[in-house]
N, C-alpha and C positions, 0 to 999 in steps of 0.2 A: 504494500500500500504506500500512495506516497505521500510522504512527509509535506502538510502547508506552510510556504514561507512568503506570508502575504506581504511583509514588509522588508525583509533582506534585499538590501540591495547586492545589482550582481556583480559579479569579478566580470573583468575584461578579456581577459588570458587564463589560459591552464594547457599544460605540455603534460604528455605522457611518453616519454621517448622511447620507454620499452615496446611502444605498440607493432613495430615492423616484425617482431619476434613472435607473435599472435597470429592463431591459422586457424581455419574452419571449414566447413566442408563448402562446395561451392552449390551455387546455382543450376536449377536444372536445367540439362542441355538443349530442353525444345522449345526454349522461350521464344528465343529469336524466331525460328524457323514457324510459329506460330503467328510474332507478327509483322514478317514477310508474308506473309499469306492473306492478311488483311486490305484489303483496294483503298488505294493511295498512300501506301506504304513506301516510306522512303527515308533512308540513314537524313539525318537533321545535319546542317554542314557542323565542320569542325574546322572556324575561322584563326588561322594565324594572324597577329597583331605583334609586329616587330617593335612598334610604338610602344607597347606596356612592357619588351620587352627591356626595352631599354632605362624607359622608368624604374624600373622593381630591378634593374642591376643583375637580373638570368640571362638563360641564353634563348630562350625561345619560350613563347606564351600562347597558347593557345587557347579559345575559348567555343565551348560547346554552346549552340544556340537552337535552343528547345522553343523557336517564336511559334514555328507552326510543324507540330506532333501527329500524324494524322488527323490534320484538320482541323485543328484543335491550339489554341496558342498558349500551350506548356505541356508538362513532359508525363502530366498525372496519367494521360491515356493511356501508357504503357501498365502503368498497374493494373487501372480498372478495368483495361481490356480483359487480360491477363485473369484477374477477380472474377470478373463474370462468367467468361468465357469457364472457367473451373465451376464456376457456383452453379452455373445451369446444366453441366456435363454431369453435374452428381444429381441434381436433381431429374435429368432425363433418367438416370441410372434407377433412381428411388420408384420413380413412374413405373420403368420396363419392370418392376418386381412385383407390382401393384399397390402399391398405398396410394388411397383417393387422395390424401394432402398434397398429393404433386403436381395434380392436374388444373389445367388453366394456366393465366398468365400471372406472374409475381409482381408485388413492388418491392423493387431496391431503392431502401433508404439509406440514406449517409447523411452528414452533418459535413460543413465545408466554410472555408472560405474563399471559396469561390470556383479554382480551377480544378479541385477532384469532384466537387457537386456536379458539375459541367459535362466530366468526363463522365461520369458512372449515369447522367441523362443520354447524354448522349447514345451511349452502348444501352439505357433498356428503349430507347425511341427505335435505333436502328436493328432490336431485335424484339422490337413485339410486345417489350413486356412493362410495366406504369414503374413510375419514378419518385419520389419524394426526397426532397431536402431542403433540411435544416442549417438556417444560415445565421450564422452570432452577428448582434451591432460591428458596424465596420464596415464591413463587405461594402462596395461601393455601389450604387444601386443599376447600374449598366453593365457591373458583372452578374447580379441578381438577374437582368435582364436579359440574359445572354444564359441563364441556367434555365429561363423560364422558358424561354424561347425553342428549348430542347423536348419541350410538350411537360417538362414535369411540376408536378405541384411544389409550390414553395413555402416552407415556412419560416417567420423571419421571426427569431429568437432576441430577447433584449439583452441579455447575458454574452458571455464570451463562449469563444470556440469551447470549452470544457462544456460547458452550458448546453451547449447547442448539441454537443456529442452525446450526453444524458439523457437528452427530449429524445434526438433520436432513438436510442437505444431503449427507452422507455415506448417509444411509438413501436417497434417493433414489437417488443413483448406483450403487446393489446391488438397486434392487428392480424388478423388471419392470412397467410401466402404473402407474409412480408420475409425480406430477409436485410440485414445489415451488409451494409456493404462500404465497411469504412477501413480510413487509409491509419487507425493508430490502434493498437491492440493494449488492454488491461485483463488479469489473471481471468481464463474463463472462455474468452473470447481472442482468439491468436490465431486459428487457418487462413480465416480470412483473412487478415491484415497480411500474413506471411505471403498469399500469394498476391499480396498488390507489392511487397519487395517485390518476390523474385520476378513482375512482370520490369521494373527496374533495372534489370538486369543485360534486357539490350541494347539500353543508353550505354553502358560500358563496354560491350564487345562491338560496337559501333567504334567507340573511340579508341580500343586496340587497333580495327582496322584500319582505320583511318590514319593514325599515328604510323605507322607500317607502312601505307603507300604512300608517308609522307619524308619517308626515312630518318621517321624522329623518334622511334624508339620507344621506351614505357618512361610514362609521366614522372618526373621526382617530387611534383606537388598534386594535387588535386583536391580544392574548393568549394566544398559543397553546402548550397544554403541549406538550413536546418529549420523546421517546424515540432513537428515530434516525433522525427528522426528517421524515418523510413526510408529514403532515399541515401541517408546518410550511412543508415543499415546494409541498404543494397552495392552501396559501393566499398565496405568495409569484406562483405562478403567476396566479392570480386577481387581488390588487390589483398586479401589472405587467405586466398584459397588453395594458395599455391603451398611447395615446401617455404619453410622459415627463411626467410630474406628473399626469396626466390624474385618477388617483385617488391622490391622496396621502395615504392610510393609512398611518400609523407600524404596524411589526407586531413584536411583542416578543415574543422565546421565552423559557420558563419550564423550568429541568430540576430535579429535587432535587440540595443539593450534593454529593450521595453518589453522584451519577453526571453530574457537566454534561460529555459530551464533546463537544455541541455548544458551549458556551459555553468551554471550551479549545481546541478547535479555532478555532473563531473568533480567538479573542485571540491564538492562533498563527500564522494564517491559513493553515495547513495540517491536514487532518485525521489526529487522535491517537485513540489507543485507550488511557481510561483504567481502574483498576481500579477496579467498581465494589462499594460497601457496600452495608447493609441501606437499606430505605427502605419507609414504608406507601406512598408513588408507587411502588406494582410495576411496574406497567406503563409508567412513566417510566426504570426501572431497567436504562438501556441503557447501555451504556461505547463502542461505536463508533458514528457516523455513516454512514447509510446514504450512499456513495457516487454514487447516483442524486444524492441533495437536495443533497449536499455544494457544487456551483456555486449552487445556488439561494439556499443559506442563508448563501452567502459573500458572494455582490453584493445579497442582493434582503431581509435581515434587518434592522433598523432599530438592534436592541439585543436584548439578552444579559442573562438571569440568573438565577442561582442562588439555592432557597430550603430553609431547614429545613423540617423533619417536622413540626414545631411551628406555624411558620408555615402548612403546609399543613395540618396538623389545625385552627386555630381558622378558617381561610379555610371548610373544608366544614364546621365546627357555623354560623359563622357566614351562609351557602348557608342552609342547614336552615330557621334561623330565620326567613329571608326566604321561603321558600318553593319553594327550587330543591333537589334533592336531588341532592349532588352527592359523589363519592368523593374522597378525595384528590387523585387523577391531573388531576381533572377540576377541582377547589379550585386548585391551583396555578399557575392563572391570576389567584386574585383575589388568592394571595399574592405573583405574584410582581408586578403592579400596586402591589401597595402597598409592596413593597419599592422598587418604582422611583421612587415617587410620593411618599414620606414619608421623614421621616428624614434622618440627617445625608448632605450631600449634592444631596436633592431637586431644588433648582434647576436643579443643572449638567442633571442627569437628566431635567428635564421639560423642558428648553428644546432636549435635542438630539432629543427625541419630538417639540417642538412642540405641546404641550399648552397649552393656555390655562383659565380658567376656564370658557371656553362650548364647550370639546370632548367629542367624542362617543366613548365608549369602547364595545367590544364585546369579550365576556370569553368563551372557548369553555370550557365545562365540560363537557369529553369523557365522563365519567361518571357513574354512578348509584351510587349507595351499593349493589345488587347487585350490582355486578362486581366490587367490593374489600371487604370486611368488617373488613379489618386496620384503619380508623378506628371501625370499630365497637364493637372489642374493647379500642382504645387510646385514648380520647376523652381530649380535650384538656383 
């Protein structure tokens, strides 16, 4: 259960240098090959920016741009495809044995801030089957609009994403041929979250291949914004799955400071639920740690940190002008690089990453400026 820490404010930083040493089993093999199979399936570029390389003092920077994911402008598709596509193969399965509970169409409910609610309407509109989600204060009302639009019903919760995860899950357990269909797991409740990681999983053998036909190698950094961990999960899973060192990828999570409970939990080494503020990172704007990732991002995270709004807004004008178009959520990997990388401090910080001036960074910019408009209307 996690500990409330409604008023602790958060650390900035936390290193765990033994994490390259940390291994687990991997990912399963037919993710990809499942959504290559999906129409309008297409690797997301993986943009070189020689520009940040020189800033941050490495040798080569690269950033992953998840604007438009199957259709969709951020990288959640990958899970709930993934989710779905599992939730409904077992329920065929339940069907062919005969229990009348299978029969007919379901709703998948989820709670969201914004881009997994999207996603998971999305996949029950283009398979038949009714939608709900529960959306926490924040959410911008043109990503609301952009959930609704997907035919599913909307509920708008006044509380935070915890809140809204609750209602959900409470809606589920009153409603007949519902299922949950959410992106963070607590004790009880974990297959499904598990298989919106591992649909995660082809963002990163995307950017093996890509790196490969770029003759640059396996990443020494990797950037990844954090909510309640999930994705942060799936790429912990990915660079240790190997033997010990085998790919020694530093992997740095990025939260707004308005909500790091992974970056508290961490430096606690237990996980906490803290109380989370405003933030244009909506979709960052988590206060508890998904319980699934919580082992993963305990032994298998490299480092820790927290970044302003501000930072996150000039990170995605500065995106823009390079030529990535990226949202906040999805910026907050270049801010929280350079909060690691610069400034007073930097040394200690780049020597326990292992950075050098000929290291290879790869930055995941989870979104597109249409999934969040709050930098649009706030520009730095």
């Amino acid at each position: 259960m996690s500990e409330n820490l409604a008023s602790l404010p958060a650390p900035s930083w936390f290193a765990h240098p033994a994490a390259r040493t940390w291994t687990c089993p991997p990912a399963p093999a037919d993710v990809l090959g499942f959504h290559a199979a999906l129409p309008g399936y297409t690797p997301t570029p993986l943009t070189e920016l020689p520009y940040l390389a020189a800033e941050l003092n490495v040798g080569r920077v690269f950033v992953k741009d998840e604007s438009c994911r199957l259709g969709l402008p951020a990288f959640k598709a990958l899970g709930a495809s993934w989710a779905v596509h599992r939730t409904l193969a077992e329920r065929a399965g339940t069907r062919e044995t005969g229990s009348q509970e299978a029969d007919g169409p379901v709703t998948l409910v989820t709670a969201t801030d914004g881009n997994h609610g999207r996603a998971v309407a999305r996949m029950a509109r283009l398979l038949g089957q009714r939608a709900h989600v529960f959306v926490p204060h924040g959410v911008h009302p043109a990503a609301v609009a952009a959930i609704a639009a997907e035919e599913a019903r909307i509920t708008e919760v006044s509380g935070n994403y915890d809140e809204a995860v609750r209602r959900a899950a409470a809606e589920v357990a009153a409603t007949p041929a519902a299922i949950l269909i959410q992106d963070t797991a607590w004790p009880g409740y974990e297959r499904i979250p598990g298989w919106i990681v591992e649909g995660y999983a082809t963002l990163f053998a995307e950017i093996d291949a890509q790196l490969a036909a770029l003759d640059a190698g396996s990443p020494d950094l990797v950037a990844i914004p954090v909510g309640v961990g999930s994705l942060a999960q799936a790429a912990v899973t990915h660079y240790r799955s190997g033997p010990a060192g085998a790919n020694p990828a530093a992997l740095l999570s990025v939260e707004p400071d308005s909500a790091a409970g992974v970056l508290t939990s961490l430096t606690r080494q237990t996980p906490v639920t803290v109380t989370t503020g405003e933030t244009t990172m909506a979709g960052l704007n988590c206060g508890t740690p998904s319980t699934l990732a919580w082992p993963y991002l305990r032994d298998g995270l490299d480092a820790a940190i927290a970044v302003t709004d501000a930072a996150g807004a000039r990170a995605a004008d500065d995106l823009a002008a390079l030529g990535v178009p990226s949202g906040p959520c999805g910026a907050a990997s270049l801010a929280g690089v350079r909060a690691a990388l610069t400034g007073d401090g930097a040394p200690t910080r780049r020597a326990s990453l292992s950075l050098g001036p000929a290291s290879t960074l790869v930055l995941l910019s989870t979104e597109g400026t249409a999934a969040n408009p709050h930098h649009l209307e706030n520009p730095s």
